[in-house]
C-alpha positions in Angstrom: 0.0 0.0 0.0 1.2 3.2 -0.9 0.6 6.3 1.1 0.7 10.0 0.0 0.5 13.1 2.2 -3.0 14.7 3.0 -2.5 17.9 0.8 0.3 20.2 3.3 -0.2 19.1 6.5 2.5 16.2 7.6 -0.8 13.4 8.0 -0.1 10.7 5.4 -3.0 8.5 4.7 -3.1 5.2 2.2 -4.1 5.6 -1.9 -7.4 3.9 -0.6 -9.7 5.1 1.9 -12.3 2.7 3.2 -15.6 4.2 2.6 -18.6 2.8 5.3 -22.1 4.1 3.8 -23.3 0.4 3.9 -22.7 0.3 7.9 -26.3 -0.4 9.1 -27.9 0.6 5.4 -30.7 -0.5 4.0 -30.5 -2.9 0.4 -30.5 -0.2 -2.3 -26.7 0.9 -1.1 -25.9 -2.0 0.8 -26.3 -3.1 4.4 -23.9 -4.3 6.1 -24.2 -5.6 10.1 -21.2 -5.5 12.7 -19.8 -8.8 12.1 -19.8 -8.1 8.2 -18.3 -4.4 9.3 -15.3 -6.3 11.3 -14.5 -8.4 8.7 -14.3 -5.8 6.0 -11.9 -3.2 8.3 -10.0 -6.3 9.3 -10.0 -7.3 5.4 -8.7 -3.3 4.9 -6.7 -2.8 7.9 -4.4 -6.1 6.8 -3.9 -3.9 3.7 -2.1 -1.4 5.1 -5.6 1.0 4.7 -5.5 3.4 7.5 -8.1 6.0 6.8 -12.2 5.2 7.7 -14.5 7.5 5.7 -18.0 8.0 7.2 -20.5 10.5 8.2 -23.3 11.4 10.8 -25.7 11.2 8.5 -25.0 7.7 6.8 -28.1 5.9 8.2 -28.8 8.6 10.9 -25.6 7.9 12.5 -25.4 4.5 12.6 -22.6 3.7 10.7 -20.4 5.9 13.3 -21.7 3.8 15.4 -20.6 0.3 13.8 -17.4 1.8 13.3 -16.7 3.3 16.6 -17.4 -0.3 18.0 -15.2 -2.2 15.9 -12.4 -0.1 15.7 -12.9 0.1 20.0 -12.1 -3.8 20.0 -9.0 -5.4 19.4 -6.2 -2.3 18.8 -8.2 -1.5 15.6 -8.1 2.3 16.4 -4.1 2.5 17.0 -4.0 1.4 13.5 -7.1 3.5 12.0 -7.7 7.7 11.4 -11.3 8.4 11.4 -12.5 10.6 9.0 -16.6 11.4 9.5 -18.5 15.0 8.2 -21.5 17.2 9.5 -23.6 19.9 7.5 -27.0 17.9 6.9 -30.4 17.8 9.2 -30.1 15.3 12.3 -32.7 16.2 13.8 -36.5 18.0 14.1 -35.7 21.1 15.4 -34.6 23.9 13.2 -30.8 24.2 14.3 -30.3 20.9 13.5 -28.8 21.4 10.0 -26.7 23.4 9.0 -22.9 24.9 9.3 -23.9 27.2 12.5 -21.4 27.4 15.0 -24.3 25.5 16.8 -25.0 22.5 14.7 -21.0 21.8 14.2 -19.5 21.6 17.7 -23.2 19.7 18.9 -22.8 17.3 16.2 -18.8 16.9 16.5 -19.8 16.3 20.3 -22.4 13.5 18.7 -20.2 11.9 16.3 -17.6 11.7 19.2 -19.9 9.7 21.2 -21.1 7.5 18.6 -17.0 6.5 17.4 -16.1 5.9 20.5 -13.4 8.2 20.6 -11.4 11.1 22.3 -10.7 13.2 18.7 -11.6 13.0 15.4 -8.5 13.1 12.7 -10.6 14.3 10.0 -13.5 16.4 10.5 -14.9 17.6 7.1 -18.1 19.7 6.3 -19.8 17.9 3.5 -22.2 20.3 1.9 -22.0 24.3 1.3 -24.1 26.2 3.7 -25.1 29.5 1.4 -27.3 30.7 5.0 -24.4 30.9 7.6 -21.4 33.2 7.3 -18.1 31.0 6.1 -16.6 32.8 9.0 -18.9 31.5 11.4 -18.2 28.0 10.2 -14.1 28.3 9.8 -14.0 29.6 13.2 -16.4 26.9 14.8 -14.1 24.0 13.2 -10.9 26.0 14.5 -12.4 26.0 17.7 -13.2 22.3 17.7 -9.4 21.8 16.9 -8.0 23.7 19.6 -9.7 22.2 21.7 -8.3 18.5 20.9 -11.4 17.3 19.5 -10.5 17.6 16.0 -7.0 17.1 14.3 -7.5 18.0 11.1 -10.6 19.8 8.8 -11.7 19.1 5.2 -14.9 20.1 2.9 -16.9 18.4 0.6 -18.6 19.5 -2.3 -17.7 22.7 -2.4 -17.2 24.4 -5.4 -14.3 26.6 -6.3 -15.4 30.0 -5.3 -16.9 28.2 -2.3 -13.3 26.7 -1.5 -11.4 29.7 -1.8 -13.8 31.8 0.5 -13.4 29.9 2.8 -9.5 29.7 3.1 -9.7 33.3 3.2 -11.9 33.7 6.0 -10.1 31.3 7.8 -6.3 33.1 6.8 -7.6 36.5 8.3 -8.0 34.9 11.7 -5.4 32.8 11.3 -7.8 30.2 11.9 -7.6 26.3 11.1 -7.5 25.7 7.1 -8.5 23.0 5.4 -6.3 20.6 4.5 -8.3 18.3 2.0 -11.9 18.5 0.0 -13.9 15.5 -0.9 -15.1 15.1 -4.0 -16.7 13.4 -7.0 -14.2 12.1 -9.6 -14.3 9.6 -12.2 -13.8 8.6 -15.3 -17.0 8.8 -15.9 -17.2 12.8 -14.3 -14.2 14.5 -14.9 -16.1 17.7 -14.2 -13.5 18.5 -11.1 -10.4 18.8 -13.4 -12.3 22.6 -14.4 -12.1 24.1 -10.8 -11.6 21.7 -8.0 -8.1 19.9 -8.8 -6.3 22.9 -9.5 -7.8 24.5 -6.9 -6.2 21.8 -5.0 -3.0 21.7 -6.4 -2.3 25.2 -5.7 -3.7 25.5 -2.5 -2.1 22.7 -1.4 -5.4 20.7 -0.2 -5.3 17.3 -0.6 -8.0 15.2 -2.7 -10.1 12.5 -1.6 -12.2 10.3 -4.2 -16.3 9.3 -3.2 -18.1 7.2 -5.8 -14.4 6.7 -7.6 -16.7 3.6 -9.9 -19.3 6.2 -10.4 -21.7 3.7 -7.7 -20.4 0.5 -9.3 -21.3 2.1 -13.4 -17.2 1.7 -14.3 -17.1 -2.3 -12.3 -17.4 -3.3 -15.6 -20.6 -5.4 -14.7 -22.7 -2.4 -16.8 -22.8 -3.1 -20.3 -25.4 -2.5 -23.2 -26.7 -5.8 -23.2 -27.7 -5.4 -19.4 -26.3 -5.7 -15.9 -26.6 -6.6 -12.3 -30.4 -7.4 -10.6 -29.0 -5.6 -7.4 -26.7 -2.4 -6.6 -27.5 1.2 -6.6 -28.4 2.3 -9.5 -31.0 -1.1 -10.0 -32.3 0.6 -6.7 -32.8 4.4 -8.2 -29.8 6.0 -7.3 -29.2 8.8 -8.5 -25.6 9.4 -8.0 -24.0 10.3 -10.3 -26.3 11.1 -13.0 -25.8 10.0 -16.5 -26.9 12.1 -19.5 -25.3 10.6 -22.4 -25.6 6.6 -21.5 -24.1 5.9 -25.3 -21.2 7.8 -24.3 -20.8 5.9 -20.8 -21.2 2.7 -22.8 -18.3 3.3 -25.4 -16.1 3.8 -21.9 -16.9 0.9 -20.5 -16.2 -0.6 -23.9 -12.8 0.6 -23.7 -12.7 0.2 -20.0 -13.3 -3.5 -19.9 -11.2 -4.2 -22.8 -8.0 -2.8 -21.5 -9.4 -4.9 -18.1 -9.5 -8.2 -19.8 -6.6 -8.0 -21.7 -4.5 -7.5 -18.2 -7.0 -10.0 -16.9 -8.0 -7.6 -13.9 -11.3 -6.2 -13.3 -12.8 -2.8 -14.8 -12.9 -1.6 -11.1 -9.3 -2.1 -10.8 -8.8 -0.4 -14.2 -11.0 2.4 -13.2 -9.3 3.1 -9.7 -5.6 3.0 -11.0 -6.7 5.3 -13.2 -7.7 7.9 -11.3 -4.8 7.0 -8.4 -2.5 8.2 -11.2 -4.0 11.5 -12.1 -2.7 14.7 -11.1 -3.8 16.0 -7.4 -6.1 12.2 -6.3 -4.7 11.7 -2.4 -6.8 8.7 -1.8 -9.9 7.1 -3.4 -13.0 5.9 -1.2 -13.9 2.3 -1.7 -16.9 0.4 -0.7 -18.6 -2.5 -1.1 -21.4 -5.0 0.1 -18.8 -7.9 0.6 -15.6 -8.9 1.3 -15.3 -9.8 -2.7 -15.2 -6.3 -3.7 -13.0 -4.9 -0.7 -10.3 -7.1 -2.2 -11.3 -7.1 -5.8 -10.7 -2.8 -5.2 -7.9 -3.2 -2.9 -5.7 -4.7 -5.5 -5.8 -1.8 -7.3 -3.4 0.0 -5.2 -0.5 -2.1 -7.4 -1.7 -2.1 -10.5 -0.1 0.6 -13.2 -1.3 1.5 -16.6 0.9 1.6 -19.4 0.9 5.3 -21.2 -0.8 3.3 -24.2 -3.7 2.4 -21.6 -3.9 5.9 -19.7 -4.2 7.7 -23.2 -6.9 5.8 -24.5 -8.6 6.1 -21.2 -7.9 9.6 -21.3 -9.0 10.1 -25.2 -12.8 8.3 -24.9 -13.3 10.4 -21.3 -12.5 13.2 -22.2 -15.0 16.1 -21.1 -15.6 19.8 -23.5 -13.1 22.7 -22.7 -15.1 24.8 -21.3 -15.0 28.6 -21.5 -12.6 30.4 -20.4 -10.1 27.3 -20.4 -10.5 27.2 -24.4 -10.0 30.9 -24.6 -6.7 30.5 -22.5 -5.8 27.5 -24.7 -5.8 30.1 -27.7 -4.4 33.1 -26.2 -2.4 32.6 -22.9 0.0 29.4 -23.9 3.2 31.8 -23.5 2.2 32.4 -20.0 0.2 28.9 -18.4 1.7 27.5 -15.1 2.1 23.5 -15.0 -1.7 23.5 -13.1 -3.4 25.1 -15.8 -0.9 23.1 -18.2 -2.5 20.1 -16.6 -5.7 20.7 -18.0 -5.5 22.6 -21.0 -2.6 20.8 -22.2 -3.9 17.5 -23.7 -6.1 20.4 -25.7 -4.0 22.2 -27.2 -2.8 19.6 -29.9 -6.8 19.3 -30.9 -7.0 22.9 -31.3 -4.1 23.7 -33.2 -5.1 20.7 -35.8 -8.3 22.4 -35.5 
């Protein structure tokens, strides 16, 4: 297992993150009880995976509460950083959603209680909050790590403008900064290569992958003559969504052919992918069984051939939107290697064209 620095702080954390969503679920994501949740961290902890992705709101906190139990037993947490989130609504009452200074250090009390444990080594807000002042929210997570409940802080689905107003807020106090966001990336959604991974690059913030197989679309197991009776999106979810499924198709085409011809599954295609582009930390993995754990896991040591990453590269590829194409025809004598990293397997198109 190989383990890369969590953007600039001096926290390194494994290529793969274990992802626990199916921790007390229900059958349309997965559910998965407490002797299926111990196997799978043993399964990941024997790995060499050392960071646990979850979230208050994952089954109205039940999954922290899995997880807090099995990393309690048996030395599981000397080995383990915990990584949960808070933004969404726990609750009736109408503070109990949010990014108030109320709602986080209430619910970093919560998740806390429910994890069985003294701090929390990555606490990440996982959804903008347009009502309550960025301020507010940067100074309630600083608090919360001065405090020694929280080590480290992260967002989620932020966008760019979001991102940066926030590390601003939080530079004029000198408050806590983030360290990481959490995002959606994917062969299938490359959307994040337009703002958010050169956001991260140069504000040194590391990246951390959700739904890296799109919820199961790049296994492989999806092709135009049909697919799995179970998973997510047999269940109606909606995450992410797909507009063009022709286009998703002639991937996977592409995806499972480099797959079979290494004789490895379009997962593992999929995730070494995306471990090798610029900016990816760690990717989140999940799964409803053991089978998939190790099926993903293998993934950390497998390496695509230039050959396989172009053609990968070529049949994803997303539009240049505006104004990246007007600084792929104008601004060439003066782009930085970050904005070289996305314009630049453009700017051959353009000039033929």
């Amino acid at each position: 297992m190989d383990y890369r620095y969590l953007g600039r702080s001096g926290l390194k954390v494994s290529v793969l993150t274990m992802g626990t969503m199916t921790f007390g679920g229900s059958e349309r994501i997965g559910h998965t009880d407490m002797a299926g949740a111990e196997r799978q961290v043993d399964l990941c902890l024997d790995a060499g995976i050392n960071l646990y992705d979850t979230a208050n709101v994952y089954n109205a906190g039940i999954s922290e509460e899995i997880l807090g139990e099995v990393l309690a037993a048996n030395g599981r947490r000397q080995k383990a950083l915990i990584a949960t989130k808070v933004r969404f609504k726990m609750g009736e009452g109408p503070n109990e959603i949010g990014l108030s200074r109320h709602h986080i250090i209430a619910q970093a009390e919560a998740s806390l209680r429910r994890l069985r444990t003294d701090v929390i080594d990555l606490y990440q807000v996982h959804e903008w909050d347009g009502m309550t002042p960025v301020e507010e929210t940067m100074e309630a997570l600083d608090t919360l790590v001065r405090q020694g409940k929280v080590r480290y802080i992260g967002c989620s689905n932020y966008s760019g403008w979001h991102i940066m107003k926030a590390l601003m807020a939080a530079e004029r106090r000198q408050a806590e900064r983030f360290v990481s966001q959490q995002i959606h990336y994917s062969l299938h959604s490359r959307d994040a290569e337009y703002e958010l991974v050169p956001i991260s690059q140069d504000q040194g913030l590391g990246i951390l992958v959700w739904s890296p197989l799109a919820g199961g679309l790049l296994s492989g197991k999806y092709r135009r003559s049909g697919g799995p009776d179970v998973g997510r999106h047999v269940g109606g979810f909606r995450e992410p969504p797909v507009y063009d499924w022709e286009k998703l198709y002639d991937l996977i085409d592409v995806l499972v052919g480099i797959a079979e011809a290494r004789n490895v599954s379009g997962a593992q295609v999929a995730l070494a992918w995306l471990l090798g582009r610029p900016g990816v930390t760690s990717a989140i993995i999940g799964g409803r069984n053991e089978a998939q754990f190790s099926d993903n896991i293998a993934a950390a040591s497998l390496r695509l051939s230039e050959e396989e990453r172009a053609s990968l590269d070529a049949i994803s590829r997303p539009p240049l939107l505006y104004p990246y194409w007007h600084q792929s025809f104008t601004a060439q004598d003066r782009l930085s290697a970050v904005d070289l990293d996305l314009i630049g397997p453009y700017a051959e198109e353009f000039r033929r064209g």
